[in-house]
C-alpha positions as CSV (number, residue, x, y, z in Angstrom):
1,X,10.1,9.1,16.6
2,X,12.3,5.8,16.3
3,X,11.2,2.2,16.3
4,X,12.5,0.6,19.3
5,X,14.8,-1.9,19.1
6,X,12.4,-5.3,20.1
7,X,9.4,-3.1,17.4
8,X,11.4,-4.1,14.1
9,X,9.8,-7.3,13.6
10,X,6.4,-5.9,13.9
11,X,7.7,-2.6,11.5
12,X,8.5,-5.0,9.3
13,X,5.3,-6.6,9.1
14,X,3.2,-3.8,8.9
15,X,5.4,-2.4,6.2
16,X,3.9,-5.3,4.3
17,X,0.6,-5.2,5.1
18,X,0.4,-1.4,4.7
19,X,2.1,-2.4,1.3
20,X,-0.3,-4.8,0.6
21,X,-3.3,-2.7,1.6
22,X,-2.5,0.0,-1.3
23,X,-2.3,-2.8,-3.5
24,X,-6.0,-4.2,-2.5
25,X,-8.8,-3.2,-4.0
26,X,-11.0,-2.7,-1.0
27,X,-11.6,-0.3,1.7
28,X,-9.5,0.2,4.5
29,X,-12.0,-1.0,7.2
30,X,-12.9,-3.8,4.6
31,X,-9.2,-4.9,4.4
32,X,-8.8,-4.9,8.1
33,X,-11.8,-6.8,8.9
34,X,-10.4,-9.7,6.5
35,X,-7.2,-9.3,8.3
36,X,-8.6,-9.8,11.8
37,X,-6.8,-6.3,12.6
38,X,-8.3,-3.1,14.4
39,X,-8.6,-0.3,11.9
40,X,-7.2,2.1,14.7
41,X,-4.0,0.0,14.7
42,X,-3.3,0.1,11.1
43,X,-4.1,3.9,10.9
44,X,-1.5,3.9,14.0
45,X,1.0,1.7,11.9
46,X,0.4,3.7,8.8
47,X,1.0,7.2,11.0
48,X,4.3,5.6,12.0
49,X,6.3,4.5,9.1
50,X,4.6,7.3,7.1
51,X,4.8,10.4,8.8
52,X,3.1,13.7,7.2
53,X,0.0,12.2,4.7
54,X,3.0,9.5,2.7
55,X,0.6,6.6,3.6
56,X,-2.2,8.7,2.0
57,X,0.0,8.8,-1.4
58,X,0.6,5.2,-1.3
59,X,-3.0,3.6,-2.6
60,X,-2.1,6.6,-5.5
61,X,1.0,5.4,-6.3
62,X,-0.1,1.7,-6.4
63,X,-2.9,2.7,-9.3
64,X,-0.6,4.8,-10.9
65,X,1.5,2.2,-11.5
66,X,-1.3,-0.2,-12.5
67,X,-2.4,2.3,-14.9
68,X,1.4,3.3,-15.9
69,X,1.7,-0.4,-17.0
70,X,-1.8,-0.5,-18.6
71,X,-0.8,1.9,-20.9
72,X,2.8,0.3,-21.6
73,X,0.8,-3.0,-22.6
74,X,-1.8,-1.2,-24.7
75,X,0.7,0.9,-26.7
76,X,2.6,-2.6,-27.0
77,X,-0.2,-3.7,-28.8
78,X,-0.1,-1.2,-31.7
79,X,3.5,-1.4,-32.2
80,X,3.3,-5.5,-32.7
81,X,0.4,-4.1,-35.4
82,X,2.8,-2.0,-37.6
């Protein structure tokens, strides 16, 4: 299933916000609600442009790399020490 050729605009923002969404620290519905969007359409959205549970790995990936870069600075720390 293809985005249509007048959709691209809107793929593209929902991209982001789907992008920005992983990055927030709130619930879905919570996030939405801010956003003035329907939950169904950003489940719809998400469905989309990540077929087969990717949307679901995205929030992960986002606090992986949070946690990735927490440990980079903390290790930082020690080695400035020596």
């Amino acid at each position: 299933m293809g985005i249509g050729k007048g959709e691209g605009a809107k793929a593209r923002y929902w991209q982001r916000t789907l992008g920005e969404a992983a990055g927030s620290r709130t619930s879905i519905r919570e996030f939405c609600r801010r956003r003035r969007r329907k939950e169904s359409q950003f489940y719809w959205w998400q469905r989309r442009l990540h077929p087969r549970g990717a949307g679901k790995t995205l929030r992960s990936l986002v606090h992986f790399r949070k946690l990735w870069n927490s440990c980079w600075a903390i290790r930082s720390l020690f080695r400035k020490r020596r």
